[in-house]
C-alpha positions as CSV (number, residue, x, y, z in Angstrom):
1,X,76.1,98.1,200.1
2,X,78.7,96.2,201.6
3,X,81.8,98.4,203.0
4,X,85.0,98.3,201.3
5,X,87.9,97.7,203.4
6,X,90.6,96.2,201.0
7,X,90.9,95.4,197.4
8,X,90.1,92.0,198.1
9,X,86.2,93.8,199.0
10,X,86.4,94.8,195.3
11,X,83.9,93.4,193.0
12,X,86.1,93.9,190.1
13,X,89.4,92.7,191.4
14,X,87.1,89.7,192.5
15,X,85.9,89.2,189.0
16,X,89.2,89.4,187.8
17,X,90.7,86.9,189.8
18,X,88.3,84.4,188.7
19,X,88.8,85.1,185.0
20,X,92.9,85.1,185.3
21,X,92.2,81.7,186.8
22,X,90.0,80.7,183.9
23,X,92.5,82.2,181.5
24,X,95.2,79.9,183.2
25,X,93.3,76.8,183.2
26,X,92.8,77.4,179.0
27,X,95.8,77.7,178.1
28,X,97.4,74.6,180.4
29,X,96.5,72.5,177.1
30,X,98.7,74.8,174.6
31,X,101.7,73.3,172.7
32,X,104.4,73.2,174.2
33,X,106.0,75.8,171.7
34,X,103.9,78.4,172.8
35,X,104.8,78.4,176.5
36,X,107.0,81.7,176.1
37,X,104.9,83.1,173.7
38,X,100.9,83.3,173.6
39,X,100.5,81.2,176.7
40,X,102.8,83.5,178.5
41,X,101.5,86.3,177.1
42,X,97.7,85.8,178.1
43,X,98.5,84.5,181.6
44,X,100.5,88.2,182.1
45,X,97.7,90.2,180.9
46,X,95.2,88.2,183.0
47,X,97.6,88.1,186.2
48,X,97.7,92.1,185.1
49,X,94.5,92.9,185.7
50,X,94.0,91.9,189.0
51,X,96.8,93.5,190.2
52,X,96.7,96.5,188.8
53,X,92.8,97.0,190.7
54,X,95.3,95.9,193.7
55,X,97.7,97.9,193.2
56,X,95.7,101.3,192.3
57,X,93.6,100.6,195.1
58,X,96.3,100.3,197.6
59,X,97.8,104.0,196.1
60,X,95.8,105.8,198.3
61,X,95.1,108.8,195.9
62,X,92.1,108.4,193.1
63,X,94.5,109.9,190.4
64,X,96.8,107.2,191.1
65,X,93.6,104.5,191.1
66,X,92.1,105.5,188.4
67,X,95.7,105.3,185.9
68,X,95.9,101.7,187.8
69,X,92.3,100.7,186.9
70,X,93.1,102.4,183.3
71,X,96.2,99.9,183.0
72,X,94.0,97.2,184.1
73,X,91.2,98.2,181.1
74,X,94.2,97.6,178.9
75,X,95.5,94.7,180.0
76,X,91.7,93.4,179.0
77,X,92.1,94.6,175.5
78,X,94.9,93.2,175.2
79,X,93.5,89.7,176.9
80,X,90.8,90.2,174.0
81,X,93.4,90.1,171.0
82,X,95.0,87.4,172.4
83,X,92.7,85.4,172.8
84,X,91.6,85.5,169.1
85,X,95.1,84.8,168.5
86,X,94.8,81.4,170.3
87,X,91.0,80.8,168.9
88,X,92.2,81.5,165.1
89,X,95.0,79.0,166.1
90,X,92.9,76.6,167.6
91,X,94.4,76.7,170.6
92,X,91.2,77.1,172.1
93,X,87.8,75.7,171.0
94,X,84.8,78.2,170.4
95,X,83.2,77.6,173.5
96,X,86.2,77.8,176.1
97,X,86.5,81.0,173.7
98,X,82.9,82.4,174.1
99,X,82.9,81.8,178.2
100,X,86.0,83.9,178.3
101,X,85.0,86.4,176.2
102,X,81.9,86.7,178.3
103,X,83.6,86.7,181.4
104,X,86.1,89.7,179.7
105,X,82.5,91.6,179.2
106,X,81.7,91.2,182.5
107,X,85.3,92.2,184.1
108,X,84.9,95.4,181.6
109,X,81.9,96.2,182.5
110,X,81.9,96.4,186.5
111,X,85.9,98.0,185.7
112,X,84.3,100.5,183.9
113,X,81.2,101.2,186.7
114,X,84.2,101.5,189.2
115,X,85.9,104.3,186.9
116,X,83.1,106.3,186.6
117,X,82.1,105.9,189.7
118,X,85.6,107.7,190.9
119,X,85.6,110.1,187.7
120,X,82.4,111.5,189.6
C-alpha cells in the first residue's frame, strides 16, 4: 500500500476530481438560462466534494476529517438529485447520465471505505 502523504495521495479525493471534471464537461452544453441555477448548482456540489476530502484531510484531527468526508457524502447526494433534475429535463442524455451515476457509485463507495476505515 502506497504511503499517504497529502490529500492529493487520496484515492477518493482522486476519484473525485475526475468526476467534478466530468460533471463540468456535462453541463458546458446547458441552456443558457440555467447557468445560475442547475449548472451552477451541480458544478458546486461536484467542486464540494473534492475539497471537502482536502480540506478534512488537511484538519489534522480524525473528528474534524471524518465531519469533512461526511460533508463531502452529502455534497454526493445532492450531485445525485441534481442530476436527475437535469436528466428529467433533458439536459443530459441517458448515457452522459448513466456514466455519471456510475462514477457517483464509485466516488461513494471508496468515500465510504475511507470513513470506516477512520471510524475503526
Amino acid at each position: 500500500m502506497n504511503e499517504i502523504r497529502s490529500h492529493r495521495d487520496l484515492i477518493a479525493w482522486q476519484k473525485a476530481i475526475t468526476f467534478g471534471l466530468n460533471v463540468y464537461d456535462a453541463t458546458e452544453a446547458f441552456p443558457n438560462s440555467e447557468r445560475f441555477g442547475l449548472t451552477s448548482q451541480l458544478r458546486r456540489a461536484a467542486v464540494s466534494v473534492a475539497s471537502n476530502i482536502a480540506e478534512g484531510y488537511g484538519r489534522g484531527t480524525t473528528p474534524d476529517y471524518l465531519r469533512f468526508l461526511r460533508a463531502a457524502r452529502g455534497s454526493l447526494y445532492e450531485l445525485d438529485t441534481q442530476l436527475l433534475f437535469a436528466a428529467r429535463r433533458a439536459y443530459i442524455d441517458e448515457r452522459t447520465h448513466a456514466s455519471l451515476l456510475e462514477q457517483l457509485t464509485e466516488c461513494s463507495r471508496v468515500l465510504a471505505g475511507l470513513i470506516r476505515s477512520l471510524e475503526d
